[in-house]
C-alpha positions as CSV (number, residue, x, y, z in Angstrom):
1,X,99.3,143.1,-37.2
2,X,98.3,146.5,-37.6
3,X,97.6,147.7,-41.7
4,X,97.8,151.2,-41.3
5,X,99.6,154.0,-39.3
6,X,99.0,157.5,-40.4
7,X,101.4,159.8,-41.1
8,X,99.7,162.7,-40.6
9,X,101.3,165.5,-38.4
10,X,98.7,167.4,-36.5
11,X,97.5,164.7,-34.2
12,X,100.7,165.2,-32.1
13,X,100.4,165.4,-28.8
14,X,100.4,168.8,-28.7
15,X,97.2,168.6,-30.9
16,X,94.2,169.9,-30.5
17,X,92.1,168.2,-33.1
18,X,90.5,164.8,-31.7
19,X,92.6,161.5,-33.1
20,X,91.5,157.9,-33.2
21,X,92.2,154.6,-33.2
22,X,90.5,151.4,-35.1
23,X,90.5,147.6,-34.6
24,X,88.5,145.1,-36.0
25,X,89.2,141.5,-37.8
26,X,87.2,142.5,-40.6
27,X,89.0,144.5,-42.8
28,X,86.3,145.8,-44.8
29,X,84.6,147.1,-41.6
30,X,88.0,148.9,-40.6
31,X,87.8,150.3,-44.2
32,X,84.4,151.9,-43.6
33,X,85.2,153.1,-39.9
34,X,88.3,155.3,-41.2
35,X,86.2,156.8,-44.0
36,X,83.7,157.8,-41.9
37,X,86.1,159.3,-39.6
38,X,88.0,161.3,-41.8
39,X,85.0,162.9,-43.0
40,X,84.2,164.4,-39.9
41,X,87.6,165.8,-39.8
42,X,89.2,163.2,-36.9
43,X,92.8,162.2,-37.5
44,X,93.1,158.5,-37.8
45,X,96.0,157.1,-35.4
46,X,96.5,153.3,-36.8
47,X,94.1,150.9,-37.9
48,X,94.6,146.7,-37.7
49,X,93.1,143.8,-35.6
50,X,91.9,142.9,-32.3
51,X,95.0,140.7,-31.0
52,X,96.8,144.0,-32.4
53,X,95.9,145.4,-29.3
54,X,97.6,143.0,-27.0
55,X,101.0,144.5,-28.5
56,X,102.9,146.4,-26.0
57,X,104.2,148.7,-29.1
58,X,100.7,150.1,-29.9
59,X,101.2,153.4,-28.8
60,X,99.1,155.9,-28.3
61,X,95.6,154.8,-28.5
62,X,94.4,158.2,-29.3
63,X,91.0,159.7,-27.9
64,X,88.6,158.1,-29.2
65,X,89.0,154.2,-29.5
66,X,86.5,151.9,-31.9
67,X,86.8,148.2,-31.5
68,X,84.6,145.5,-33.4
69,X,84.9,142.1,-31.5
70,X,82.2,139.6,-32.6
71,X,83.6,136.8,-30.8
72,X,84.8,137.0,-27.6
73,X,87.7,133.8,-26.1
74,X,89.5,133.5,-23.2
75,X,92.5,135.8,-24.8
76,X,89.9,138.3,-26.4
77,X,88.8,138.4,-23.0
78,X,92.4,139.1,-21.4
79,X,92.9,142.2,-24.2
80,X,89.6,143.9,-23.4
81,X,89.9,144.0,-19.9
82,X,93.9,145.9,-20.2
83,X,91.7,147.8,-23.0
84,X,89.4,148.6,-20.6
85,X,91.6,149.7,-17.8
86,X,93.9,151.4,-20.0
87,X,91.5,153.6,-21.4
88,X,90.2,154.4,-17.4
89,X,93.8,155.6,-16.7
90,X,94.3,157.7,-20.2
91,X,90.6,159.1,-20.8
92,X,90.1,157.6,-24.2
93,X,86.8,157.1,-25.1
94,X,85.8,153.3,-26.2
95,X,82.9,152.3,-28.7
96,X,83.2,148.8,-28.6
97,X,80.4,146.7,-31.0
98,X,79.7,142.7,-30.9
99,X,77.5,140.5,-31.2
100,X,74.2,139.1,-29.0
101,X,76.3,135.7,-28.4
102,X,79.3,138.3,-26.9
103,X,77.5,140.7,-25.2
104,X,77.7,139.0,-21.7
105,X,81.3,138.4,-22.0
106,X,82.1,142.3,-23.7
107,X,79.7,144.0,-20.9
108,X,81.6,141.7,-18.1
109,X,85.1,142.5,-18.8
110,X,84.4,146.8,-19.3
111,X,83.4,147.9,-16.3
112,X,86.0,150.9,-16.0
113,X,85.5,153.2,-19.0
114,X,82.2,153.7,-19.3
115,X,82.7,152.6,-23.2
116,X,79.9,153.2,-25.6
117,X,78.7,149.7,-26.5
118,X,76.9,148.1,-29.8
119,X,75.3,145.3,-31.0
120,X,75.0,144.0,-34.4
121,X,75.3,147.9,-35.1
122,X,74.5,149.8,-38.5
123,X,77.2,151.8,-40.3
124,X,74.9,154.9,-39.1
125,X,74.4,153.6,-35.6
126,X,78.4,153.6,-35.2
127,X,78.3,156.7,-37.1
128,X,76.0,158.4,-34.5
129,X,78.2,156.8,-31.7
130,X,80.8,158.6,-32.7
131,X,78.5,161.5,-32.5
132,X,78.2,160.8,-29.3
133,X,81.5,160.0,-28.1
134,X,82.6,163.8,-29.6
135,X,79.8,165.9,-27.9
136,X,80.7,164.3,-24.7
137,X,84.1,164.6,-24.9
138,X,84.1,168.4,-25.9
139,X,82.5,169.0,-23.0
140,X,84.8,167.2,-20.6
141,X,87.2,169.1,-22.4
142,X,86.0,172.7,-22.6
143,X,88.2,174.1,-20.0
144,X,91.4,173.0,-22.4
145,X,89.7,174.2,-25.2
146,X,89.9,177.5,-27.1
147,X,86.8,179.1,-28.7
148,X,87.8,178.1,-32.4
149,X,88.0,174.3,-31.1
150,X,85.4,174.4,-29.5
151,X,83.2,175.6,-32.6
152,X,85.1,173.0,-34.4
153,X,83.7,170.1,-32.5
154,X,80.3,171.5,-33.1
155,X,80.9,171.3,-36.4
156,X,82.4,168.1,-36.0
157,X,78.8,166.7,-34.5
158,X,76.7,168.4,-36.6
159,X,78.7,166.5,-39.7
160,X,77.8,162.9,-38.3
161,X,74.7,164.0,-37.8
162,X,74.2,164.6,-41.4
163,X,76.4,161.5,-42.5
164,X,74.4,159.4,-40.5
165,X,71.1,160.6,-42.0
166,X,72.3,159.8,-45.4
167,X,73.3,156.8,-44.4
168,X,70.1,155.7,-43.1
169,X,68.6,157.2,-46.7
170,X,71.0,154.6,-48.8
171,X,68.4,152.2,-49.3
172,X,68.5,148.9,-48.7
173,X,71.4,147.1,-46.8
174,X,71.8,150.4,-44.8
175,X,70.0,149.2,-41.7
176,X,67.3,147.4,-40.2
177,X,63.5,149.0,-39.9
178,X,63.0,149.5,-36.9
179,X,66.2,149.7,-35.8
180,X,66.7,153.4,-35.6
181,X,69.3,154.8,-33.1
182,X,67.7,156.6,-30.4
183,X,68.5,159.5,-28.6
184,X,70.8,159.6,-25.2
185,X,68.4,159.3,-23.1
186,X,68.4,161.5,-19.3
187,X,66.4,161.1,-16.0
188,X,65.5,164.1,-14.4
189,X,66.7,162.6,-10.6
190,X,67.3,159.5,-8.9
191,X,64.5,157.5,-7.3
192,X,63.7,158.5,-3.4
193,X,63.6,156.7,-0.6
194,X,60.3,154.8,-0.2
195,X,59.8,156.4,3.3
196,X,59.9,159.4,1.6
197,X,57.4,159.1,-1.1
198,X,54.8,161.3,-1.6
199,X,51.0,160.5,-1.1
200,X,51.6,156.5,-0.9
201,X,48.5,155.4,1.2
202,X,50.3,153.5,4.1
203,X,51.7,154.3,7.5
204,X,54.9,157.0,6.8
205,X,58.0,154.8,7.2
206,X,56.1,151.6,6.5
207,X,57.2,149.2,3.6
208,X,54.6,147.3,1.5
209,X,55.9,143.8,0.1
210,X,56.7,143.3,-3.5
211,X,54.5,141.8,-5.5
212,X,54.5,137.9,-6.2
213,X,56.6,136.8,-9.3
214,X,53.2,135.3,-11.2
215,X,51.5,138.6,-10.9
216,X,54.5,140.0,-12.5
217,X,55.4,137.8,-15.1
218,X,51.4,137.8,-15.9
219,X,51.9,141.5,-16.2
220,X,54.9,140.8,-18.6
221,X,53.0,138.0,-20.6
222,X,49.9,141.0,-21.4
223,X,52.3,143.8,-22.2
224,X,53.9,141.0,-24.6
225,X,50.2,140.1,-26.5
226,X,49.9,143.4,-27.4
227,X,52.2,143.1,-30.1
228,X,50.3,140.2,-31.7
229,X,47.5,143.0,-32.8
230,X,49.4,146.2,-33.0
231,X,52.7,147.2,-34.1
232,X,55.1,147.0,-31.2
233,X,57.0,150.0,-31.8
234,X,53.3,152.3,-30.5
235,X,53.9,150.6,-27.3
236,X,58.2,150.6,-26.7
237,X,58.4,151.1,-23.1
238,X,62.2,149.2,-22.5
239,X,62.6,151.0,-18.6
240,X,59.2,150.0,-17.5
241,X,59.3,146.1,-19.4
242,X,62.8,146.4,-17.7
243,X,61.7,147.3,-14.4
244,X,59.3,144.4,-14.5
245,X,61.7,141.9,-15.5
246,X,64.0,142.7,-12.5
247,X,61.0,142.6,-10.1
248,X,59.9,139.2,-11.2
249,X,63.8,138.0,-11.0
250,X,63.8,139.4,-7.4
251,X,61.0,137.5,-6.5
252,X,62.3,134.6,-8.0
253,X,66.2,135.0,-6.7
254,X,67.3,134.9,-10.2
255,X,69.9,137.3,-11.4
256,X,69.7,139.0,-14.6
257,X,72.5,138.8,-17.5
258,X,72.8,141.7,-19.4
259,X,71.6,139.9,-22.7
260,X,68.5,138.6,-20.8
261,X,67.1,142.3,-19.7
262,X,68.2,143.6,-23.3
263,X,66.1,140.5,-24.5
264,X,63.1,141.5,-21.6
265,X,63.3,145.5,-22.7
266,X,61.9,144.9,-26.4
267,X,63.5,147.2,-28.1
268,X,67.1,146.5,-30.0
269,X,70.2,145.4,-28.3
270,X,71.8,148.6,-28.9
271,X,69.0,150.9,-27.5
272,X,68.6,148.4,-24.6
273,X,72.5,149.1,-23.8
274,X,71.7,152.7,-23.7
275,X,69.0,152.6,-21.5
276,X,70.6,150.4,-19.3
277,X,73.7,152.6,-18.8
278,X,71.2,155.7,-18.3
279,X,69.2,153.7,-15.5
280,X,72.6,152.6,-13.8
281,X,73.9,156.5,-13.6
282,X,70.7,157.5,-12.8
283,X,70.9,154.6,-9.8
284,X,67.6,152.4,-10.5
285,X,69.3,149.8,-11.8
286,X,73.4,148.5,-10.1
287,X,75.9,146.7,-11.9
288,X,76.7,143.2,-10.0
289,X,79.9,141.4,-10.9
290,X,80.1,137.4,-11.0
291,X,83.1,136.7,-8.5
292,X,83.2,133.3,-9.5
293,X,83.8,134.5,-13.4
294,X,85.4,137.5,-14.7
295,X,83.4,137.3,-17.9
296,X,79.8,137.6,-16.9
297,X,78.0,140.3,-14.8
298,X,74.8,141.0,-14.0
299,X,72.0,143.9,-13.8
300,X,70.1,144.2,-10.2
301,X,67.6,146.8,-9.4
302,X,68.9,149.3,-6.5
303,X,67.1,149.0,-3.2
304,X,65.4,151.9,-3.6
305,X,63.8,151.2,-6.8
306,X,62.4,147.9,-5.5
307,X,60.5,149.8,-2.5
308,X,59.2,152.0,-5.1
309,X,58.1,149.1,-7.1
310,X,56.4,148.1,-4.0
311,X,54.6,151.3,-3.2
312,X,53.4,151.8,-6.7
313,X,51.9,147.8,-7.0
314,X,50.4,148.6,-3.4
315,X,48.9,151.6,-4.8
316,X,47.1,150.6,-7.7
317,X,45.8,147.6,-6.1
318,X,44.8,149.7,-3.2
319,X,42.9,152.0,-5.4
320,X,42.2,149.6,-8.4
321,X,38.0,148.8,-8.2
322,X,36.5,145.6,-6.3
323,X,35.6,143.0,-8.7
324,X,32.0,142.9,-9.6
Protein backbone atom coordinates (compact mmCIF):
# COMPACT_ATOMS: atom_id res chain seq x y z
CA UNK A 1 0.00 0.00 0.00
CA UNK A 2 1.16 3.33 -0.55
CA UNK A 3 3.99 4.83 2.34
CA UNK A 4 3.68 8.27 1.70
CA UNK A 5 1.07 10.97 0.68
CA UNK A 6 2.29 14.50 0.92
CA UNK A 7 0.62 17.01 2.52
CA UNK A 8 1.88 19.76 0.90
CA UNK A 9 -0.66 22.50 -0.42
CA UNK A 10 0.54 23.98 -3.55
CA UNK A 11 0.17 21.08 -5.79
CA UNK A 12 -3.60 21.62 -5.94
CA UNK A 13 -5.22 21.51 -8.83
CA UNK A 14 -5.19 24.88 -9.26
CA UNK A 15 -1.35 24.66 -9.18
CA UNK A 16 0.95 25.69 -11.30
CA UNK A 17 4.18 24.04 -10.09
CA UNK A 18 4.63 20.43 -11.75
CA UNK A 19 3.66 17.44 -9.07
CA UNK A 20 4.57 13.72 -9.19
CA UNK A 21 3.96 10.50 -8.43
CA UNK A 22 6.33 7.41 -7.42
CA UNK A 23 6.03 3.52 -7.50
CA UNK A 24 8.41 1.05 -7.11
CA UNK A 25 8.78 -2.28 -4.82
CA UNK A 26 11.99 -1.24 -3.75
CA UNK A 27 11.75 1.07 -1.11
CA UNK A 28 15.15 2.36 -1.06
CA UNK A 29 14.82 3.27 -4.81
CA UNK A 30 11.41 5.19 -4.00
CA UNK A 31 13.58 6.87 -1.26
CA UNK A 32 16.09 8.14 -3.81
CA UNK A 33 13.41 9.14 -6.55
CA UNK A 34 11.58 11.58 -3.99
CA UNK A 35 14.87 13.18 -2.97
CA UNK A 36 15.85 13.85 -6.24
CA UNK A 37 12.55 15.32 -6.98
CA UNK A 38 12.25 17.56 -4.34
CA UNK A 39 15.39 19.05 -5.17
CA UNK A 40 14.45 20.23 -8.37
CA UNK A 41 11.52 21.86 -6.72
CA UNK A 42 8.56 19.22 -7.97
CA UNK A 43 5.92 18.50 -5.36
CA UNK A 44 5.80 14.85 -4.55
CA UNK A 45 2.01 13.52 -4.80
CA UNK A 46 2.25 9.83 -2.98
CA UNK A 47 4.91 7.39 -3.13
CA UNK A 48 4.28 3.20 -2.58
CA UNK A 49 4.31 0.09 -4.79
CA UNK A 50 3.51 -1.19 -8.11
CA UNK A 51 0.16 -3.21 -7.19
CA UNK A 52 -0.48 0.27 -5.46
CA UNK A 53 -1.41 1.35 -8.65
CA UNK A 54 -4.13 -1.10 -9.39
CA UNK A 55 -6.17 0.69 -6.47
CA UNK A 56 -9.13 2.52 -7.70
CA UNK A 57 -8.38 5.20 -4.66
CA UNK A 58 -5.11 6.38 -6.07
CA UNK A 59 -6.08 9.63 -7.09
CA UNK A 60 -4.53 11.91 -8.91
CA UNK A 61 -1.49 10.56 -10.55
CA UNK A 62 -0.03 13.96 -10.88
CA UNK A 63 2.13 15.04 -14.07
CA UNK A 64 4.83 13.38 -14.11
CA UNK A 65 4.56 9.55 -13.24
CA UNK A 66 7.96 7.38 -12.36
CA UNK A 67 7.34 3.67 -12.13
CA UNK A 68 10.23 0.95 -11.40
CA UNK A 69 8.93 -2.59 -12.45
CA UNK A 70 11.72 -5.17 -12.79
CA UNK A 71 9.52 -7.94 -13.23
CA UNK A 72 6.81 -7.99 -15.19
CA UNK A 73 3.46 -11.01 -14.53
CA UNK A 74 0.38 -11.46 -15.96
CA UNK A 75 -1.28 -8.86 -13.22
CA UNK A 76 1.87 -6.42 -13.52
CA UNK A 77 0.94 -6.67 -16.98
CA UNK A 78 -2.97 -5.80 -16.49
CA UNK A 79 -1.77 -2.48 -14.23
CA UNK A 80 0.61 -1.15 -16.84
CA UNK A 81 -1.62 -1.26 -19.64
CA UNK A 82 -4.72 0.88 -17.36
CA UNK A 83 -1.38 2.86 -16.40
CA UNK A 84 -0.74 3.34 -19.76
CA UNK A 85 -4.14 4.33 -21.07
CA UNK A 86 -4.80 6.35 -18.13
CA UNK A 87 -1.96 8.48 -18.55
CA UNK A 88 -3.13 8.84 -22.65
CA UNK A 89 -6.48 10.26 -21.36
CA UNK A 90 -4.95 12.64 -18.46
CA UNK A 91 -1.52 13.82 -20.06
CA UNK A 92 0.78 12.57 -17.43
CA UNK A 93 3.99 12.01 -18.42
CA UNK A 94 5.37 8.23 -17.63
CA UNK A 95 9.17 7.22 -16.96
CA UNK A 96 8.83 3.71 -16.52
CA UNK A 97 12.39 1.64 -15.87
CA UNK A 98 12.96 -2.43 -15.89
CA UNK A 99 14.87 -4.74 -16.54
CA UNK A 100 16.41 -6.49 -20.08
CA UNK A 101 14.33 -9.83 -19.04
CA UNK A 102 11.00 -7.11 -18.97
CA UNK A 103 11.63 -4.96 -21.63
CA UNK A 104 9.50 -7.00 -24.25
CA UNK A 105 6.60 -7.25 -21.90
CA UNK A 106 6.91 -3.24 -20.53
CA UNK A 107 7.43 -1.94 -24.33
CA UNK A 108 4.26 -4.28 -25.33
CA UNK A 109 1.72 -3.15 -22.96
CA UNK A 110 2.67 1.08 -23.37
CA UNK A 111 1.86 1.81 -26.55
CA UNK A 112 -0.35 5.02 -25.73
CA UNK A 113 1.62 7.43 -23.76
CA UNK A 114 4.62 7.72 -25.40
CA UNK A 115 6.31 7.08 -21.75
CA UNK A 116 9.99 7.59 -21.38
CA UNK A 117 11.45 4.13 -20.82
CA UNK A 118 14.74 2.73 -18.87
CA UNK A 119 16.72 -0.07 -18.50
CA UNK A 120 18.81 -1.17 -15.69
CA UNK A 121 18.95 2.79 -15.38
CA UNK A 122 21.57 4.88 -13.21
CA UNK A 123 20.30 7.22 -10.47
CA UNK A 124 21.57 10.11 -13.02
CA UNK A 125 20.11 8.49 -16.02
CA UNK A 126 16.48 8.69 -14.23
CA UNK A 127 17.66 11.98 -13.04
CA UNK A 128 18.16 13.22 -16.65
CA UNK A 129 14.80 11.56 -17.60
CA UNK A 130 13.18 13.61 -15.50
CA UNK A 131 15.12 16.36 -17.24
CA UNK A 132 13.55 15.41 -20.00
CA UNK A 133 10.15 14.67 -19.12
CA UNK A 134 10.06 18.72 -17.67
CA UNK A 135 11.53 20.41 -20.88
CA UNK A 136 8.96 18.64 -22.88
CA UNK A 137 6.28 19.17 -20.92
CA UNK A 138 6.88 23.03 -20.46
CA UNK A 139 6.64 23.33 -23.80
CA UNK A 140 3.36 21.47 -24.32
CA UNK A 141 2.33 23.68 -21.78
CA UNK A 142 3.57 27.21 -22.61
CA UNK A 143 0.30 28.54 -23.77
CA UNK A 144 -1.07 27.91 -19.86
CA UNK A 145 1.90 29.20 -18.61
CA UNK A 146 2.81 32.58 -17.22
CA UNK A 147 6.28 34.15 -17.78
CA UNK A 148 7.46 33.52 -14.06
CA UNK A 149 6.57 29.67 -14.61
CA UNK A 150 7.86 29.39 -17.47
CA UNK A 151 11.46 30.69 -16.15
CA UNK A 152 10.82 28.39 -13.33
CA UNK A 153 10.87 25.30 -15.37
CA UNK A 154 14.08 26.51 -16.92
CA UNK A 155 15.33 26.61 -13.76
CA UNK A 156 13.83 23.53 -12.93
CA UNK A 157 15.99 21.68 -16.00
CA UNK A 158 18.91 23.46 -15.62
CA UNK A 159 18.98 21.93 -11.72
CA UNK A 160 18.86 18.22 -12.94
CA UNK A 161 21.20 18.99 -15.22
CA UNK A 162 23.63 19.89 -12.60
CA UNK A 163 22.34 17.07 -10.09
CA UNK A 164 22.90 14.62 -12.65
CA UNK A 165 26.41 15.69 -13.31
CA UNK A 166 27.33 15.25 -9.71
CA UNK A 167 25.91 12.34 -9.73
CA UNK A 168 27.82 10.84 -12.37
CA UNK A 169 31.14 12.50 -10.38
CA UNK A 170 30.17 10.29 -7.09
CA UNK A 171 32.67 7.78 -7.79
CA UNK A 172 32.11 4.48 -7.91
CA UNK A 173 28.62 2.73 -7.68
CA UNK A 174 27.26 5.90 -9.50
CA UNK A 175 27.04 4.33 -12.96
CA UNK A 176 28.48 2.18 -15.48
CA UNK A 177 31.47 3.46 -17.90
CA UNK A 178 30.25 3.69 -20.80
CA UNK A 179 27.03 4.01 -19.97
CA UNK A 180 26.56 7.73 -20.25
CA UNK A 181 22.97 9.10 -21.02
CA UNK A 182 22.88 10.48 -24.42
CA UNK A 183 21.28 13.33 -25.72
CA UNK A 184 17.49 13.31 -27.30
CA UNK A 185 18.28 12.62 -30.37
CA UNK A 186 16.27 14.54 -33.77
CA UNK A 187 16.12 13.66 -37.50
CA UNK A 188 15.97 16.54 -39.70
CA UNK A 189 12.93 14.72 -42.01
CA UNK A 190 11.46 11.57 -42.75
CA UNK A 191 12.84 9.31 -45.37
CA UNK A 192 11.40 9.90 -49.15
CA UNK A 193 9.90 7.83 -51.40
CA UNK A 194 12.36 5.69 -53.29
CA UNK A 195 10.96 6.93 -56.63
CA UNK A 196 11.82 10.09 -55.52
CA UNK A 197 15.37 9.83 -54.56
CA UNK A 198 17.86 11.84 -55.86
CA UNK A 199 20.72 10.76 -58.22
CA UNK A 200 20.11 6.79 -57.64
CA UNK A 201 21.48 5.30 -60.90
CA UNK A 202 18.41 3.29 -62.16
CA UNK A 203 15.37 3.89 -64.34
CA UNK A 204 13.10 6.87 -62.31
CA UNK A 205 10.23 4.88 -60.66
CA UNK A 206 12.23 1.61 -60.79
CA UNK A 207 12.82 -0.44 -57.58
CA UNK A 208 16.12 -2.30 -56.98
CA UNK A 209 15.77 -5.60 -54.75
CA UNK A 210 17.08 -5.77 -51.26
CA UNK A 211 20.03 -7.24 -50.64
CA UNK A 212 20.28 -11.01 -49.62
CA UNK A 213 20.22 -11.73 -45.80
CA UNK A 214 24.12 -13.33 -45.95
CA UNK A 215 25.42 -10.15 -47.39
CA UNK A 216 23.80 -8.41 -44.63
CA UNK A 217 24.46 -10.30 -41.73
CA UNK A 218 28.27 -10.49 -43.23
CA UNK A 219 28.05 -6.82 -43.16
CA UNK A 220 26.85 -7.09 -39.41
CA UNK A 221 29.50 -9.83 -38.52
CA UNK A 222 32.55 -7.05 -39.85
CA UNK A 223 31.04 -3.96 -38.16
CA UNK A 224 30.98 -6.49 -35.06
CA UNK A 225 35.09 -7.43 -35.32
CA UNK A 226 35.94 -4.08 -35.15
CA UNK A 227 35.44 -4.05 -31.53
CA UNK A 228 37.87 -6.88 -31.01
CA UNK A 229 40.86 -4.22 -31.86
CA UNK A 230 39.39 -0.95 -31.08
CA UNK A 231 37.29 0.43 -28.42
CA UNK A 232 33.72 0.15 -29.54
CA UNK A 233 32.46 3.33 -28.33
CA UNK A 234 34.88 5.19 -31.63
CA UNK A 235 32.63 3.29 -33.84
CA UNK A 236 28.65 3.54 -31.94
CA UNK A 237 26.53 3.78 -34.85
CA UNK A 238 23.05 2.16 -33.13
CA UNK A 239 20.58 3.60 -36.33
CA UNK A 240 22.79 2.27 -38.97
CA UNK A 241 23.69 -1.44 -37.00
CA UNK A 242 19.79 -1.06 -36.47
CA UNK A 243 18.94 -0.48 -39.87
CA UNK A 244 20.91 -3.52 -40.84
CA UNK A 245 19.45 -5.81 -38.46
CA UNK A 246 15.93 -5.07 -39.73
CA UNK A 247 17.10 -5.53 -43.40
CA UNK A 248 18.57 -8.96 -42.70
CA UNK A 249 15.20 -9.88 -40.61
CA UNK A 250 13.25 -8.78 -43.75
CA UNK A 251 15.04 -10.91 -45.84
CA UNK A 252 14.72 -13.64 -43.54
CA UNK A 253 10.75 -13.05 -42.50
CA UNK A 254 11.81 -12.78 -39.02
CA UNK A 255 10.34 -10.04 -36.89
CA UNK A 256 12.25 -8.19 -34.53
CA UNK A 257 11.53 -7.90 -30.50
CA UNK A 258 12.37 -4.82 -29.08
CA UNK A 259 15.14 -6.43 -26.84
CA UNK A 260 16.62 -8.08 -29.96
CA UNK A 261 17.27 -4.58 -32.06
CA UNK A 262 18.38 -2.99 -28.60
CA UNK A 263 20.78 -6.07 -28.37
CA UNK A 264 21.64 -5.52 -32.57
CA UNK A 265 22.17 -1.50 -31.95
CA UNK A 266 25.36 -1.83 -29.62
CA UNK A 267 24.92 0.67 -27.53
CA UNK A 268 22.99 0.45 -23.87
CA UNK A 269 19.44 -0.56 -23.51
CA UNK A 270 18.48 2.78 -22.46
CA UNK A 271 20.09 4.67 -25.42
CA UNK A 272 18.80 1.93 -27.80
CA UNK A 273 15.16 2.85 -26.42
CA UNK A 274 15.81 6.41 -27.29
CA UNK A 275 16.85 5.94 -30.61
CA UNK A 276 14.28 3.62 -31.37
CA UNK A 277 11.38 6.02 -30.28
CA UNK A 278 13.22 8.89 -32.41
CA UNK A 279 13.39 6.48 -35.58
CA UNK A 280 9.59 5.47 -35.04
CA UNK A 281 8.47 9.46 -34.94
CA UNK A 282 10.67 10.16 -37.48
CA UNK A 283 8.81 7.06 -39.47
CA UNK A 284 11.96 4.70 -40.50
CA UNK A 285 11.22 2.30 -38.18
CA UNK A 286 6.81 1.19 -37.25
CA UNK A 287 5.70 -0.24 -34.14
CA UNK A 288 3.99 -3.86 -34.96
CA UNK A 289 1.71 -5.35 -32.22
CA UNK A 290 1.54 -9.30 -31.63
CA UNK A 291 -2.32 -9.94 -32.00
CA UNK A 292 -1.91 -13.28 -30.77
CA UNK A 293 -0.24 -11.68 -27.33
CA UNK A 294 -0.78 -8.47 -25.68
CA UNK A 295 2.57 -8.58 -24.10
CA UNK A 296 5.07 -8.62 -26.85
CA UNK A 297 5.47 -6.28 -29.90
CA UNK A 298 7.72 -5.81 -32.39
CA UNK A 299 9.96 -3.19 -34.47
CA UNK A 300 9.58 -3.29 -38.54
CA UNK A 301 11.31 -0.92 -40.80
CA UNK A 302 8.63 1.32 -42.78
CA UNK A 303 8.31 0.70 -46.48
CA UNK A 304 9.96 3.44 -47.40
CA UNK A 305 13.08 2.90 -45.55
CA UNK A 306 13.46 -0.56 -47.04
CA UNK A 307 13.39 0.96 -50.73
CA UNK A 308 15.98 3.23 -49.55
CA UNK A 309 17.95 0.46 -48.12
CA UNK A 310 17.66 -0.89 -51.50
CA UNK A 311 18.78 2.01 -53.48
CA UNK A 312 21.66 2.71 -51.34
CA UNK A 313 23.02 -1.27 -51.49
CA UNK A 314 22.32 -0.97 -55.36
CA UNK A 315 24.39 2.04 -55.29
CA UNK A 316 27.46 1.14 -53.77
CA UNK A 317 27.70 -1.98 -55.55
CA UNK A 318 26.89 -0.29 -58.74
CA UNK A 319 29.73 2.11 -58.15
CA UNK A 320 31.91 -0.09 -55.79
CA UNK A 321 35.37 -1.19 -58.20
CA UNK A 322 35.45 -4.64 -60.21
CA UNK A 323 37.50 -7.08 -58.43
CA UNK A 324 41.06 -7.42 -59.60
Amino acid sequence: MRDTVSSQGDFAYGSSRSSLSIYGDRAHLRATLREDAVAVGLDVLATGSVDDLGYEDVRPLGDIVLVDCPQVDAARTAILSRLDDRARRTGARLIVSTTVDALDSVFACMDQSDPVLLVEPSRAERVLALGQVLANFGKTRVRELSEDDRLMLLRLSEQVGQIAGQIERLGPGSGEAGDKPSPVFRFGHRVESAAGTPGAPLPAGAKPPLPSATLVRRIIRQRQARSRFFEGDLFADPAWDMLLDLTAARMEGQRVSVTSLCIASGVPPTTALRWIGQMVEAGLFVRICDDSDRRRAFIAPADDTMDAMARYFAQIELTAPAPV
